[in-house]
N, C-alpha and C positions, 0 to 999 in steps of 0.2 A: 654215596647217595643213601637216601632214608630205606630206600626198597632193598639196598642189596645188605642194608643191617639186617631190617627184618626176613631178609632171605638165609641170612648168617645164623640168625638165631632160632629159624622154622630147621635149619640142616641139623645145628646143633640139639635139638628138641625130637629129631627125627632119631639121629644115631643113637640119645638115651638110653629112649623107648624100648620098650621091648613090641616085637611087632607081632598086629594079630592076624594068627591063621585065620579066624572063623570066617563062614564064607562071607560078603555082604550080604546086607538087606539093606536097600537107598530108600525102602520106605520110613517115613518119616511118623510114626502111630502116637495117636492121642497120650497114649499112655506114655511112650518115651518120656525119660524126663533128659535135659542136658544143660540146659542155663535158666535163669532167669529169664523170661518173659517180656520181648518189650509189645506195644500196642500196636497194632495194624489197623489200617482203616475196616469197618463191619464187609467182612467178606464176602457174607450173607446176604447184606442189603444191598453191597455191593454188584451183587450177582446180576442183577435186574437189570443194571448199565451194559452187561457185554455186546447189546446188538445197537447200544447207541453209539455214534462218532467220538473217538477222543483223541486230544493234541496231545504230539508225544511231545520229549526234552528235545528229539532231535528233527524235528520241523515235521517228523510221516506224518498221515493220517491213515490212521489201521484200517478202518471203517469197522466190517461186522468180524465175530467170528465165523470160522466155518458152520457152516449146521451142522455136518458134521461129524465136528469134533465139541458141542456143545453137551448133549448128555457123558461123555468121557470125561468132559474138565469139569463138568459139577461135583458128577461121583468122586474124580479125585483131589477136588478142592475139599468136600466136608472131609474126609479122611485125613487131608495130612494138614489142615489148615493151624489148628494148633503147634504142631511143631516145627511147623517153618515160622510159625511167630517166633519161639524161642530161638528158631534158625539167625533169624534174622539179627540179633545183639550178640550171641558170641561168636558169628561167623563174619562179621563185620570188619576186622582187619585181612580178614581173604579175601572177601568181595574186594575190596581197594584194591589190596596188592594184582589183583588180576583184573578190574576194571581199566589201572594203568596199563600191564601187560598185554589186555587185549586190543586196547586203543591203541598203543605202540603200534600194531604189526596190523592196524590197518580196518580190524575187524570188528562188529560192535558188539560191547560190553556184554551186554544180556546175553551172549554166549557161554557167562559163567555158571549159569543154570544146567549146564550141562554138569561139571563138576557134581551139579545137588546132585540130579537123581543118577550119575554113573557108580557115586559113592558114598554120596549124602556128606559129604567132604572130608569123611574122613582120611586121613593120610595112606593111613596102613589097613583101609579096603581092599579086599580079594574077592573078585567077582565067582562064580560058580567055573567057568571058561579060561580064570588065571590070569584075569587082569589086575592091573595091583596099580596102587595110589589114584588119590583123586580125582585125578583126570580115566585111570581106570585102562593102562596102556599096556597093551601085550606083550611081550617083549621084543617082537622083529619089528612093529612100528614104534616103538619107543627108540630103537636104536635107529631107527632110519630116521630120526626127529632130532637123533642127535643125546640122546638120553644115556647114560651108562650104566650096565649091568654086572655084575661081581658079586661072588660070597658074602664081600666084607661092604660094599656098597651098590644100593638100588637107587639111583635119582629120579625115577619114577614115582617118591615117597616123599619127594623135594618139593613144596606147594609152586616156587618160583620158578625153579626149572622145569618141570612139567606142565607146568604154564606155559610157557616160552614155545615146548616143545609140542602142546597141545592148538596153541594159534597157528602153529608153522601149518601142523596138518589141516585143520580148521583151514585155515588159505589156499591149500590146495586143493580139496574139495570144493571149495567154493567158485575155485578158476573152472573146476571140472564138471560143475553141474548149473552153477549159476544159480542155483536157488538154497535158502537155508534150512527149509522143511527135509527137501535132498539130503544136504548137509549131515543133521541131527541124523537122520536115517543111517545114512551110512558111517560117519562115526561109529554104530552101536554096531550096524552088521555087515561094514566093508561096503567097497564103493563096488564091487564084483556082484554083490548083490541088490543093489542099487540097479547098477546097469541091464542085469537079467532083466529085473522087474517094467523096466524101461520098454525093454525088447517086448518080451509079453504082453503088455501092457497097448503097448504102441503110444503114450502118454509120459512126459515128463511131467504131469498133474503129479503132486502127492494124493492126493484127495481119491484119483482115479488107479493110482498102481499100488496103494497100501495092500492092497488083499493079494497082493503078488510078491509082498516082503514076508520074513519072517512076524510070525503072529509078535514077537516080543519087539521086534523093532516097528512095527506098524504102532505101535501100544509108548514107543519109547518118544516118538514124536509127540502123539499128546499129552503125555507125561508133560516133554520141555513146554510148552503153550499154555500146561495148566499151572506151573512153575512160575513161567512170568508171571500169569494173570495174579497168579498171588503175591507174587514180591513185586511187581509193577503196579497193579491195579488196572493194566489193561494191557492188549495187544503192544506188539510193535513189529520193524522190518524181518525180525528173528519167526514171526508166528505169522508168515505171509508166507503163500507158494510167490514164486517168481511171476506168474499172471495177476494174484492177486496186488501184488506189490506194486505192478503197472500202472492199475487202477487206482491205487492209492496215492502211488505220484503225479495221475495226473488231477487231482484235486489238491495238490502241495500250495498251488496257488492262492488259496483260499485262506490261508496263514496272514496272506501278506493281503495289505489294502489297497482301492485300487489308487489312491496316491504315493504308495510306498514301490507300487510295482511302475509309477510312472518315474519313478524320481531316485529307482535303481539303473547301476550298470550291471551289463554280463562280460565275463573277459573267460577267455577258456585259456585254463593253464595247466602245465604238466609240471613235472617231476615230485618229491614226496614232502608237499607240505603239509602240515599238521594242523589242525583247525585251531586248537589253543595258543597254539603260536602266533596264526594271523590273527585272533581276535586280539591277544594281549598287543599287539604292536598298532592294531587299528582301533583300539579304544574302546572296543565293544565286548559286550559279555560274550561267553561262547554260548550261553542260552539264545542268544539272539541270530548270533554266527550261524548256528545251526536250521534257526528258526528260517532264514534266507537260503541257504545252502543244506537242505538236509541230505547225508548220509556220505558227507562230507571225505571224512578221512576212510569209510570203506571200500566207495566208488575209487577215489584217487587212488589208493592201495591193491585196488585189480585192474584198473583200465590202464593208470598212469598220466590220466587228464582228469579235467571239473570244469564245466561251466559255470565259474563263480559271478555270483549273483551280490553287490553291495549298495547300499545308499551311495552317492555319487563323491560325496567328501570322504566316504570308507574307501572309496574304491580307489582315491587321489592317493592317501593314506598308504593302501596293498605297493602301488604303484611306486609310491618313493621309497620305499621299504623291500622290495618283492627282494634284493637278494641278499640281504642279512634277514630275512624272514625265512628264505628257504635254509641257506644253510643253520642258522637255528635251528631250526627242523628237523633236518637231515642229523646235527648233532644229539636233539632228543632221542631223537628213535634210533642212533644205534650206543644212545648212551643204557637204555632202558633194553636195551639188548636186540632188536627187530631186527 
C-alpha cells in the first residue's frame, strides 16, 4: 500500500537523523521560518464569522464558539497564524497519512491537530515532562498503545505508528468520556485528572471544570479549537463539548431539504462499515454520504450501529450490496492497520 511506503520511508528518514534533545516549543512564532508559504483564506477578516453558523464536509453544524474560549482563539490565532500558513504546504503529506489513519480507527480527522500543538509535528519533539515524537507519548502509554521502546529504537518517532497508536488511545478516552473537549484534555494531562476535575467540579461541562484542570491543559484545549479554526476556517465535532454537540445535531436536519428528508430511508445498521466504502458502491460522493449521515464512521466506531439515512434508490443500492460493502470495509480498516 501507498501509506505503508510512506511509512517505510518517514522510519528510514527517522533512524538517519540524528535526534533533538532540545525541549519543545509547539508554538508556531511569526518569525519561524520552515517552508514556503502557501495562502489561507484572510484569517483576520475571517474572524468576524466565528459566531455565524457554518456547514461542515461532514454534515455538523458547529453553530457559535464558545464565548469563552473566543478572546483565547483570537489572541492565538494573530500569533501563530503565519506559521501554520507555512504549516500547512510542508506538513501536507502527514496531515494525509493521518487523516487516513484516523478515519480508519473510527475517529475524526481533525484530531490531527493535536500532533500541531503537542509537537508542532516535529518527529524528534521532547516535551519539557519527556514525551517524545509527534504525537508527544510518554513511555508507559506508548507501550500500552503498543509502541516500542529500545536504545537502538523509539517508534514513538515513527509518524505512522504513533499514529496508529495515538487513535487507539484517542478511542479510548472517547469510549471513556464521550466528549472530545474531555478528550484533548486529558490526552495533555491524563484521564486521572480529567476525572478529579469531574469530581470537583460536579460537571462533565469543559467550559464549567477547566479551572479545576491543570492551568496548561485548561490552555491546551483552546489551543486545539484555535488550531482548527485556522486550518479549518471554522468549528467542528472536535471543538464542541458533548451538550454543545447535542444541540448541533439536532439542527443536522436543516442540511437536508424538506423534499430530500421526505423521499429518504433510515435503516439502522451495525458492524464496522466505512462511509467511503458505502458511498463508492452507492454512487454517491462521500461529501454527500456525510452530508446525510453525519459523523458517520465515528459514531459506528464507538456505539457499533448508525441510523443511516439515504435517498430511497441509495438506499435500494446499500441494500443489494450491504455485504460485499461490509466486508470491504472490514478489509480497509484492518488493511490500514485499525
Amino acid at each position: 500500500m501507498a501509506i505503508m511506503s510512506f511509512a517505510f520511508l518517514l522510519m528510514t528518514y527517522n533512524a538517519a537523523a540524528q535526534i533533538n534533545t532540545t525541549v519543545a516549543d509547539t508554538t508556531i512564532l511569526e518569525t519561524e521560518t520552515v517552508k514556503d508559504s502557501l495562502p489561507l483564506n484572510d484569517l483576520k477578516s475571517g474572524f468576524k464569522n466565528l459566531f455565524q453558523t457554518a456547514m461542515l464536509g461532514d454534515g455538523i453544524n458547529p453553530g457559535k464558539l464558545n464565548p469563552m474560549a473566543v478572546s483565547f482563539v483570537q489572541d492565538y490565532i494573530k500569533k501563530n497564524e503565519k506559521g501554520f500558513k507555512e504549516m500547512k504546504k510542508w506538513a501536507a503529506p502527514y496531515f494525509n497519512m493521518m487523516d487516513e489513519v484516523l478515519s480508519a480507527h473510527g475517529i475524526p480527522k481533525e484530531l490531527k491537530y493535536l500532533a500541531v500543538i503537542e509537537s508542532g509535528l516535529r518527529y524528534n519533539a521532547i516535551s519539557w515532562a519527556g514525551a517524545v515524537g509527534p504525537w508527544a507519548f510518554m513511555p508507559a502509554a506508548a507501550r500500552q498503545y503498543g509502541l516500542s521502546i529500545s536504545r537502538h529504537n523509539d517508534e514513538r518517532l515513527d509518524y505512522y505508528k504513533s499514529t496508529h497508536a495515538a487513535a487507539r488511545f484517542l478511542t479510548d478516552l472517547y469510549v471513556r468520556y464521550g466528549d472530545w473537549l474531555l478528550v484533548v484534555a486529558a490526552y495533555n494531562c491524563g484521564p486521572g485528572n480529567v476525572s478529579k476535575a469531574i469530581k470537583k467540579c460536579g460537571s462533565t461541562d469543559f467550559w464549567k471544570l477547566q479551572y479545576y484542570l491543570p492551568d496548561e491543559s485548561m490552555n491546551h484545549v483552546k489551543k486545539f479549537i484555535g488550531t482548527h479554526y485556522i486550518f479549518e476556517g471554522e468549528g467542528g465535532v472536535t471543538t464542541l463539548t458533548k451538550e454543545e454537540l447535542k444541540d448541533a445535531a439536532l439542527t443536522t436536519n436543516i442540511n437536508l431539504s424538506k423534499d430530500e428528508l421526505k423521499e429518504s430511508k433510515v435503516l439502522k445498521i451495525s458492524g464496522r462499515y466505512y462511509a467511503a466504502v458505502i458511498a463508492k458502491h452507492i454512487l454517491m460522493s462521500e461529501k454527500e454520504f456525510n452530508r446525510y449521515n453525519p459523523g458517520f464512521n465515528s459514531e459506528i466506531a464507538i456505539s457499533g450501529s448508525y441510523e443511516l439515512r439515504l435517498p430511497e434508490s441509495k438506499m435500494n443500492l446499500f441494500n443489494n450490496n450491504k455485504t460485499i460493502i461490509l466486508k470491504e470495509s472490514i478489509d480497509q480498516l484492518l488493511a490500514t492497520g485499525s
